[in-house]
C-alpha positions as CSV (number, residue, x, y, z in Angstrom):
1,X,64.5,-32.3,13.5
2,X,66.3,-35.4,11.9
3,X,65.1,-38.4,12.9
4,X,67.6,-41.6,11.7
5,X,66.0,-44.4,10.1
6,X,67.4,-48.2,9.0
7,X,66.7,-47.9,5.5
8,X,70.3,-48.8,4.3
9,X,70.6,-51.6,5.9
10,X,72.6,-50.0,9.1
11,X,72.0,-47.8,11.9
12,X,72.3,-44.2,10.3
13,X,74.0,-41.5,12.0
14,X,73.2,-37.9,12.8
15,X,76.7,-36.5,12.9
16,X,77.7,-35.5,9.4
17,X,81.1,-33.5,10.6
18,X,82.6,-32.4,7.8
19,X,79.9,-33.0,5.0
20,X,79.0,-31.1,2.7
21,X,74.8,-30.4,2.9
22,X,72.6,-30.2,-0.4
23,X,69.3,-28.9,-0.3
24,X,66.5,-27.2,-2.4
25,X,64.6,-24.2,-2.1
26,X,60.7,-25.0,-3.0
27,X,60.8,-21.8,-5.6
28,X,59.7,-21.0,-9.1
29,X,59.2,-24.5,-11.6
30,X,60.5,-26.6,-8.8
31,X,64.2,-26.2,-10.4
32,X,65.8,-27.4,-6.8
33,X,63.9,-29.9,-6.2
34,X,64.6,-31.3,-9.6
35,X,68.0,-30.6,-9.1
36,X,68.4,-32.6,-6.0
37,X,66.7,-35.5,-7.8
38,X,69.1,-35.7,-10.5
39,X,71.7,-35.1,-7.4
40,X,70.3,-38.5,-5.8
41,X,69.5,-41.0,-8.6
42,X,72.8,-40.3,-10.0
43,X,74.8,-41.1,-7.2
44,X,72.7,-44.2,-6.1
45,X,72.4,-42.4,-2.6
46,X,70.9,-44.1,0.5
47,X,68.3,-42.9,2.6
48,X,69.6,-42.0,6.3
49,X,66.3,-40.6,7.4
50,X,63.5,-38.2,7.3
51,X,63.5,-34.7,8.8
52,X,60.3,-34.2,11.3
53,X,58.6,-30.6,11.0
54,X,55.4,-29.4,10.9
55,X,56.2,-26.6,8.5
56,X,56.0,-28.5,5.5
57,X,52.5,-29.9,4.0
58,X,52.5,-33.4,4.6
59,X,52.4,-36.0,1.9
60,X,53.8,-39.4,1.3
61,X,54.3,-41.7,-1.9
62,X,55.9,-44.5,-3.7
63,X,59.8,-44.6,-3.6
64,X,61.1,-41.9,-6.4
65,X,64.3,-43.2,-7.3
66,X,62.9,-47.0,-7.5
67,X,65.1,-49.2,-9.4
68,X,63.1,-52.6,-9.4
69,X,59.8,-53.3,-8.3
70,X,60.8,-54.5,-4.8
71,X,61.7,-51.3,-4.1
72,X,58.8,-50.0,-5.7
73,X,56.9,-49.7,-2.7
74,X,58.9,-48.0,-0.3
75,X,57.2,-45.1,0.9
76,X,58.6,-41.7,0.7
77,X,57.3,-38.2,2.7
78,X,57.8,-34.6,2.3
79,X,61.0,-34.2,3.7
80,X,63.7,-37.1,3.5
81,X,68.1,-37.2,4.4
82,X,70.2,-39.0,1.9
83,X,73.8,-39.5,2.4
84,X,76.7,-40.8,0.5
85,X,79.9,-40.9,3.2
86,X,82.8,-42.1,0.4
87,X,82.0,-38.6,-1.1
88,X,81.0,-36.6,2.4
89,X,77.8,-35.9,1.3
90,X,74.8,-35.2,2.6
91,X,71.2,-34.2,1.0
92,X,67.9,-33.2,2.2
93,X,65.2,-33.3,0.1
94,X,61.9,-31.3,0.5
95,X,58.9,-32.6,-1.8
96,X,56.0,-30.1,-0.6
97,X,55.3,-26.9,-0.2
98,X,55.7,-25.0,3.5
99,X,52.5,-24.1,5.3
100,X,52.0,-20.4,5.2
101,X,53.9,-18.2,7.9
102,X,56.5,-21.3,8.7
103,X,59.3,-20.4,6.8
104,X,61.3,-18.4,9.8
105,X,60.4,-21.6,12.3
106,X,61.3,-24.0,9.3
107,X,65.1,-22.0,9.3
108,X,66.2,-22.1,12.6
109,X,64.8,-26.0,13.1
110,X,67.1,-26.8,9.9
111,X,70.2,-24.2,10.7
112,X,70.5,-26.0,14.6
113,X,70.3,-29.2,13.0
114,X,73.5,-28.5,10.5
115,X,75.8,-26.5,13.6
116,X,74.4,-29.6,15.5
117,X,75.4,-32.7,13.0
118,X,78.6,-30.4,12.4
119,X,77.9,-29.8,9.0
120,X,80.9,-27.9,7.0
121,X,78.9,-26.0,4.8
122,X,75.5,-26.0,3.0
123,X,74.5,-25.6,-0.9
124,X,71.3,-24.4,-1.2
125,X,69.8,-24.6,-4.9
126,X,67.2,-22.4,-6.0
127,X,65.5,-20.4,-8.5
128,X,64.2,-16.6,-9.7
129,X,61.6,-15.6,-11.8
130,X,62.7,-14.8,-14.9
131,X,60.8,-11.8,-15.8
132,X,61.1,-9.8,-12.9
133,X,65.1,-9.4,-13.7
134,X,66.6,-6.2,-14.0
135,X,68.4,-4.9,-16.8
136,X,71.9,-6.3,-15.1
137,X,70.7,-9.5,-14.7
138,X,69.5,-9.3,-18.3
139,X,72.8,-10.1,-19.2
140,X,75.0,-13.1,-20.0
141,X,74.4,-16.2,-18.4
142,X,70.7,-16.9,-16.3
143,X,72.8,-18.8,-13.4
144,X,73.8,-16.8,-10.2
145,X,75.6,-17.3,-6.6
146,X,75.6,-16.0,-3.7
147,X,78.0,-16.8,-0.7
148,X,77.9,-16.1,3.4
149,X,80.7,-14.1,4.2
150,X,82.6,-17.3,6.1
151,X,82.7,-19.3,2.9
152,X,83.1,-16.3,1.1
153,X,87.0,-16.5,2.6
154,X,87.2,-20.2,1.6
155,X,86.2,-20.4,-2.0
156,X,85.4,-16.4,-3.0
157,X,88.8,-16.8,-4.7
158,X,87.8,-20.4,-6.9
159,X,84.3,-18.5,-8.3
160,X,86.0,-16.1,-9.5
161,X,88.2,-18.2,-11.5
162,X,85.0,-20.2,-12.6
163,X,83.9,-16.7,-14.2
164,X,80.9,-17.1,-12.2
165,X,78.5,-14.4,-11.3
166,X,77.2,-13.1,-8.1
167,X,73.5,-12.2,-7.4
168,X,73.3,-9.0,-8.1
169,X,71.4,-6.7,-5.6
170,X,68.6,-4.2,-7.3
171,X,67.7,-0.9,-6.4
172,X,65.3,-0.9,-3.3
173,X,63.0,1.9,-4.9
174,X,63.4,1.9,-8.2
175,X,62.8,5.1,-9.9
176,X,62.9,6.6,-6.6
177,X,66.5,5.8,-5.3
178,X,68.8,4.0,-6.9
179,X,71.7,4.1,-4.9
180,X,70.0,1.8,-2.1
181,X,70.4,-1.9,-3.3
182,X,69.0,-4.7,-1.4
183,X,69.1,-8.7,-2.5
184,X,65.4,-9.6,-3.9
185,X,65.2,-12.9,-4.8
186,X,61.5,-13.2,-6.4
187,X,60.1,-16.7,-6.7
188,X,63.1,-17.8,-4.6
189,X,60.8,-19.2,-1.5
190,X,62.8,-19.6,1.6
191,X,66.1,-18.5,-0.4
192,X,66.7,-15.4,0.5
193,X,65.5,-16.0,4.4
194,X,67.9,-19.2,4.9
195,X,70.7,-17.2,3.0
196,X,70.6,-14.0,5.8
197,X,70.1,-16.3,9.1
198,X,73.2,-18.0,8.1
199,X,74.6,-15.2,7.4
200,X,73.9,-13.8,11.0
201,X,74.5,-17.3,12.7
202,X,78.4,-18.0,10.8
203,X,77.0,-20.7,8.7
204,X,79.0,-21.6,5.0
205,X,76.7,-21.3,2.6
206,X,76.5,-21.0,-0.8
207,X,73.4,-20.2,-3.2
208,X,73.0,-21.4,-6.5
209,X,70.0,-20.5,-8.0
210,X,68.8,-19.8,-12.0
211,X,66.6,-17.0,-13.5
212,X,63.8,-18.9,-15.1
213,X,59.6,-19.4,-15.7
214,X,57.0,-22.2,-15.0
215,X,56.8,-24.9,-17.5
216,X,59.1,-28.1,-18.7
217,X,61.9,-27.2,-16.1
218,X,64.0,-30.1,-16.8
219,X,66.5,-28.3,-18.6
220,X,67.0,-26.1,-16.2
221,X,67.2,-28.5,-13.4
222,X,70.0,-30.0,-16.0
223,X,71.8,-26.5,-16.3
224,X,71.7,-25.7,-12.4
225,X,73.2,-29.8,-11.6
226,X,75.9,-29.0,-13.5
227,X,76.5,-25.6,-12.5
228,X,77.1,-27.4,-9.1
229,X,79.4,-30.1,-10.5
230,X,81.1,-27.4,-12.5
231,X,82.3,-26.3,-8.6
232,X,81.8,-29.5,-6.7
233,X,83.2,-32.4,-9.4
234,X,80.1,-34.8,-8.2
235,X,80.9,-36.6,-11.1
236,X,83.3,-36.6,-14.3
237,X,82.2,-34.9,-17.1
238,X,82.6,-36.6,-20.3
239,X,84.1,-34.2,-22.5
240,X,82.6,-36.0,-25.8
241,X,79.8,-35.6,-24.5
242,X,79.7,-31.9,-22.5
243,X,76.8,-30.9,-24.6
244,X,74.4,-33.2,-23.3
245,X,73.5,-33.1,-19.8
246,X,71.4,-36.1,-19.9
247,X,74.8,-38.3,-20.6
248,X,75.8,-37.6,-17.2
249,X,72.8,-37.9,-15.0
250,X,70.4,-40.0,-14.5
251,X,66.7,-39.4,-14.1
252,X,64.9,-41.2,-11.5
253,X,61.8,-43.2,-12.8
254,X,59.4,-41.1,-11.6
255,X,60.3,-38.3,-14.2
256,X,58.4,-40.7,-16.3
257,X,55.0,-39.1,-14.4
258,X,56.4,-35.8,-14.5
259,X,53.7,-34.5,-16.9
260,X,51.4,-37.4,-16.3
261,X,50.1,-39.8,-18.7
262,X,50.0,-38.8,-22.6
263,X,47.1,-37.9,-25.0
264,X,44.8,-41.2,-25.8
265,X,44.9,-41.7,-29.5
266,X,41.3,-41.8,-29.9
267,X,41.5,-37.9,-29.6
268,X,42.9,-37.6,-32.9
């Protein structure tokens, strides 16, 4: 559940009617996760409050997005609220993995929170493996979508002006029978579970995930923020500067530990 905190200097509210909810999936090379962070530090969002569930493994550390060293040592845990009201905005953060067989309790707990803070819909980023793709999703661009049939209505119309493309469903037995598709979202963690229960429940929500592997996922935490602004218009994009991501976001410091501390000298 979401429990409010004082952390921006003001009592923090729990009823985010009308705003719009970001959130990551913990899948394949943390790629929403990262996401989020860029999401965050670019926006100079302020913590509202934490959300309280024993699904996820605990963990606490030094503030990520610290801008000066007074604010170095505010303590952050696994599962934090950020908001930004001028742009109806609303993020949840996850920062550690979920305990095994708490995915389903983790979904509802988080779905009655957003029909109970009235949230208007809910942006879930996420990511595939890339080598389990089929030879569909071989093709063109590695970023998909998905949509719940009740935003579907709303904004079905703008993604297909975007020239996006939908997640496409794969054969259930391949080989066997083809003509039985199902969604399979490998790597994807609680994707394709939070995508169906809203589904079932009415919720708007969108999936935006990318096909990708384990390793430096920066960039693709880079492609996916922008696949989101390329919808959303978080921010402006400069068009001098479209080719280069990093222009328009900022990384929070603690990228600098991303990969931990670099090769002593004396080794060479």
């Amino acid at each position: 559940m979401f429990v409010p905190c004082d952390c921006g200097g003001g009592s923090a509210s729990s009823d985010f009617k009308g705003f719009t909810l970001f959130m990551p999936a913990v899948s394949v090379g943390n790629v929403g996760q990262l996401a989020i962070d860029l999401v965050i530090s670019t926006l100079n969002m302020t913590k509202v409050g934490y959300f309280y569930t024993d699904c996820l493994v605990p963990m606490v550390g030094n503030n990520p997005y610290a801008t000066a060293e007074e604010n170095s040592v505010e303590l952050s845990i696994n599962a934090e609220v950020y908001s930004l009201p001028s742009k109806k905005v609303v993020v949840l953060q996850i920062r550690s993995p979920f305990i095994k067989n708490k995915y389903r309790p983790f979904c509802q707990t988080l779905l009655s929170w957003v029909k109970n803070s009235k949230c208007a819909r809910v942006v879930l980023l996420s990511s595939s493996h890339a080598y389990q793709r089929d030879d569909e999703q071989l093709l063109g661009t590695p970023l998909r979508y998905l949509l719940t049939p009740d935003l579907e209505k709303a904004v079905g119309g703008l993604m297909q002006e975007l020239n996006w493309k939908e997640m496409e469903k794969v054969a259930a037995y391949p080989g066997i029978n083809d003509t039985e598709k199902v969604l399979h979202i490998p790597g994807g963690g609680i994707t394709k579970l939070l995508f169906t229960e809203s589904c079932s429940k009415g919720i708007q929500m969108a999936v935006l995930l990318k096909f990708c592997s384990e390793g430096d996922n920066i960039p693709d935490a880079f492609a996916l923020v922008n696949y989101l602004n390329e919808w959303l218009q978080l921010i402006k994009s400069d068009s001098n500067n479209s080719t280069d991501p990093s222009t328009q976001w900022k990384m929070p410091s603690s990228w600098r530990l991303l990969f931990g501390n670099g090769l002593p000298p004396a080794l060479f």
